[in-house]
N, C-alpha and C positions, 0 to 999 in steps of 0.2 A: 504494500500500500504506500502512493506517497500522498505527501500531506503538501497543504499550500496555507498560506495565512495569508496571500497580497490576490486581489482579485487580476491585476498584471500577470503574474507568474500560471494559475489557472487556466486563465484565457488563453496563453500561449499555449499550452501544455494542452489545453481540450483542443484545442485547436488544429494542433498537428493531431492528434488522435481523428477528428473528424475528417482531415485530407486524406487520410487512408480508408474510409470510405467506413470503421466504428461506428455502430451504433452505443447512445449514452442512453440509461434507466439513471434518472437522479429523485434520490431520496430527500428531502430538505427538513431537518429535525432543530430541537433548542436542546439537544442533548439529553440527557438520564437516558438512556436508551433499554429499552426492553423488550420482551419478545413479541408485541406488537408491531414497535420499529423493523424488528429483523424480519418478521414474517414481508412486510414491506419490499425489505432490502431482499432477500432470499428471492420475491417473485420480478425485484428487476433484474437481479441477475441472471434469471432464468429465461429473461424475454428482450437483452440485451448482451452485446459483447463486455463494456463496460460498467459496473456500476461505481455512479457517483456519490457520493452523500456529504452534505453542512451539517455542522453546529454551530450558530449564534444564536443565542437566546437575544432576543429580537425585544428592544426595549420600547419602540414606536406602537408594540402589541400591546402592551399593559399601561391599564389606565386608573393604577394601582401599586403606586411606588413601591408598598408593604411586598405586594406579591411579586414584583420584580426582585427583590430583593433576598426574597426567601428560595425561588426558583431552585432546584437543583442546580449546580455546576461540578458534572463528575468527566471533567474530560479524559482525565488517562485511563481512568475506567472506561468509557464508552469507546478509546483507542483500541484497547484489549478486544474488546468482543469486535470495533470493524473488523481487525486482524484475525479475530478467527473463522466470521466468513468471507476472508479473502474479499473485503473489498477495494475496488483498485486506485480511487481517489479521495480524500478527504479533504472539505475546504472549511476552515476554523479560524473565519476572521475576527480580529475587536470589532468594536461601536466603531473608534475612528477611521478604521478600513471602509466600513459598509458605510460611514453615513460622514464623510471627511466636512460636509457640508449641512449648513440647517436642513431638515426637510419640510417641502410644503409642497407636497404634493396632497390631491384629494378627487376622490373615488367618488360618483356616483354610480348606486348600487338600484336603484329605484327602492321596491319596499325589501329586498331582502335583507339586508342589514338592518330593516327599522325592528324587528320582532326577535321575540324571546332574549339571544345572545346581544343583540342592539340595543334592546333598553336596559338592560345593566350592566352592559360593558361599553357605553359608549364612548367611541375612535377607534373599537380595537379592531374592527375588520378591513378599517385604512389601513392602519397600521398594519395588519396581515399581509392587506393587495400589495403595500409599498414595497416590502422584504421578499414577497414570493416574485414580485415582477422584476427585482431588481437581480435575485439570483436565477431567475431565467435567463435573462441578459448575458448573465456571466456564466454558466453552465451549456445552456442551448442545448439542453437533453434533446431526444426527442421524443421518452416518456418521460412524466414526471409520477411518483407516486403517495396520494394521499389516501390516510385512513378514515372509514365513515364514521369511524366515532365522533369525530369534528364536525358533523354530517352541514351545518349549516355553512361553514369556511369550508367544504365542499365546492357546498355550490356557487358561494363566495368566487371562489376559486376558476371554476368554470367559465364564472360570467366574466369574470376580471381577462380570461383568456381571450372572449372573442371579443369583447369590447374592445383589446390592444391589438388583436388579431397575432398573438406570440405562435409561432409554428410548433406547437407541442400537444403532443396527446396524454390527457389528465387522467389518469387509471385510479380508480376509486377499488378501496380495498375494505374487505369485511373488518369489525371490531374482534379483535382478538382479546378471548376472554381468560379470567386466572377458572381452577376448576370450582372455585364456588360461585362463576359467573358476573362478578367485577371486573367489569372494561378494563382494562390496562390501561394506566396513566402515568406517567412520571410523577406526579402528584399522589399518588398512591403510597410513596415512601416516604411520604409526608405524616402518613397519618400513624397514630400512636395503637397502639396494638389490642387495646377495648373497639376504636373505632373502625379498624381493618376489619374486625369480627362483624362487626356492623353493618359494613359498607355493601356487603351483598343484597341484602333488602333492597336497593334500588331497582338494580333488575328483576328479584322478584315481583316487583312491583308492575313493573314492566310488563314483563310475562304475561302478568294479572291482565293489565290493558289489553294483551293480544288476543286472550282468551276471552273475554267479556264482549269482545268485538261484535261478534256470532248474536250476540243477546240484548245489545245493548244501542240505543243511539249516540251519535258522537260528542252533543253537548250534555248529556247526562253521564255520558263514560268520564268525560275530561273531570267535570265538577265530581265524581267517584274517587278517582285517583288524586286528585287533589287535598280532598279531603283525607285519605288513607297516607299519606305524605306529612300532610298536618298533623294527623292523629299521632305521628311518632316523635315523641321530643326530642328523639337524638338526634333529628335532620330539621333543619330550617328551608323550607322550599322556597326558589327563586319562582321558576314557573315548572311547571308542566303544559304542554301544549300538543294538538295531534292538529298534524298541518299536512299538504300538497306538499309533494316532494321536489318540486319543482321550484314552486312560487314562496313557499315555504308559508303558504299564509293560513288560517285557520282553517279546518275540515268542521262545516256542520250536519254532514248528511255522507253517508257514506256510498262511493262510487268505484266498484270496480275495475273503472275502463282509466281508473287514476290514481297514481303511487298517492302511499300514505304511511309517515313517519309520524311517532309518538316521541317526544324529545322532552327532556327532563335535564333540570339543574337546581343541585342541593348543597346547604353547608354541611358537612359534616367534622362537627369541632372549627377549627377555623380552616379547615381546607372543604374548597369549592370542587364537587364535583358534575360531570356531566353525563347524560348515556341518553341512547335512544335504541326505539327497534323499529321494525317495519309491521305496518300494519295491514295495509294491503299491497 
């Protein structure tokens, strides 16, 4: 594996790899890496010659100095595991590489950024577009690949592509689950070991949604789950919402002939978690 910290040195270096006619698979991470990321890395190595992968923990994302601050940062750790699958590039810039200058750049997203992750995170899926468009640029994969547990910086993602028109194809990749069925998060090493126990009730929750589906209308299911959410002290609910997989906006009636995702975000202790399933 080699490594690059200057976006100069990358670019050159991708660069001759693409004159030989290489295909890139580029992964883009903020480090802690686990077997989520890898399951990631694992499928672009398998559907490219090269794979690429970053770590900066990307400060224009958090609008939340607290949570910037506490973020994992395990780089020789996450070196260790590229290196054991053999991955063939790693780029691990600072702040003052990636962003030498103020940034002001700004995204319109129409309503997808205004919901669920949009109203309590507000800037942060600017912040996203700015870091993912800007390591396009410098990468020029010609897959890139994201996890749907992110599922709304998904589609974030998606639109941010055709809107610039970047020549890349955005491979959307399953949540990869621990076996008592908590998403995989970097944030997950966060949590103290009463609330790790804890932390699987989200998805059962979940589940619950998928199954009620069959039974139930969509604004009496959402107000159900909401409430079972509520019911439990140990979690403080941001939202729950069951939206269009698309548009990402609320489902009041349910439609077969149209994807449907159930998305959830919770405190648990002072770490914020998130997950979703598919419902239709």
């Amino acid at each position: 594996m080699v490594t690059f910290s200057t976006i100069k040195e990358i670019s050159a270096y991708l660069g001759q790899q693409k004159a030989t006619g290489r295909s890139i698979g580029f992964v883009p991470t903020m480090g802690a890496l686990h077997k989520g990321h890898m399951a990631l890395m694992q499928r672009a190595k398998n559907e490219n010659d090269l794979l690429v992968v970053s770590i900066f923990v990307n400060p224009e994302q958090f609008n939340n100095a607290d949570d910037l601050k506490k973020y994992p940062r395990t780089l020789r750790e996450d070196s260790q595991k590229l290196e054991e699958i053999a991955c063939d590039v790693l780029f691990a810039p600072d702040t003052n590489e990636m962003y030498p200058e103020k940034v002001t750049e700004q995204y319109d997203f129409g309503q997808l950024d205004k919901v669920m992750e949009g109203v309590f995170r507000p800037g942060h899926f600017n912040g996203v577009a700015i870091v993912v468009k800007k390591l396009l640029d410098i990468v020029r994969p010609d897959r890139a690949y994201f996890g749907e547990k992110d599922f709304q910086q998904l589609a974030i993602i998606k639109k941010l592509v055709a809107m610039e028109k970047i020549p890349v194809e955005i491979v959307p990749c399953p949540i990869v689950r621990e076996p008592d069925g908590l998403a995989m998060s970097s944030r997950n090493r966060l949590l103290n070991s009463e609330d790790r126990k804890i932390a699987p009730f989200i998805y059962k929750t979940l589940k619950e949604a998928k199954l009620r589906r069959n039974h139930i209308c969509a604004n009496p299911l959402r107000q159900m789950i909401i409430n079972i959410f509520e019911g439990n002290d140990h979690f403080r609910l941001e939202y729950f919402d069951i939206v269009n997989d698309e548009t990402l906006q609320p489902v009041n009636a349910w439609n077969n002939k149209t994807g449907t995702i159930a998305c959830v975000a919770v405190w648990l202790g002072n770490i914020r978690l998130i997950d979703n399933i598919r419902i239709i």
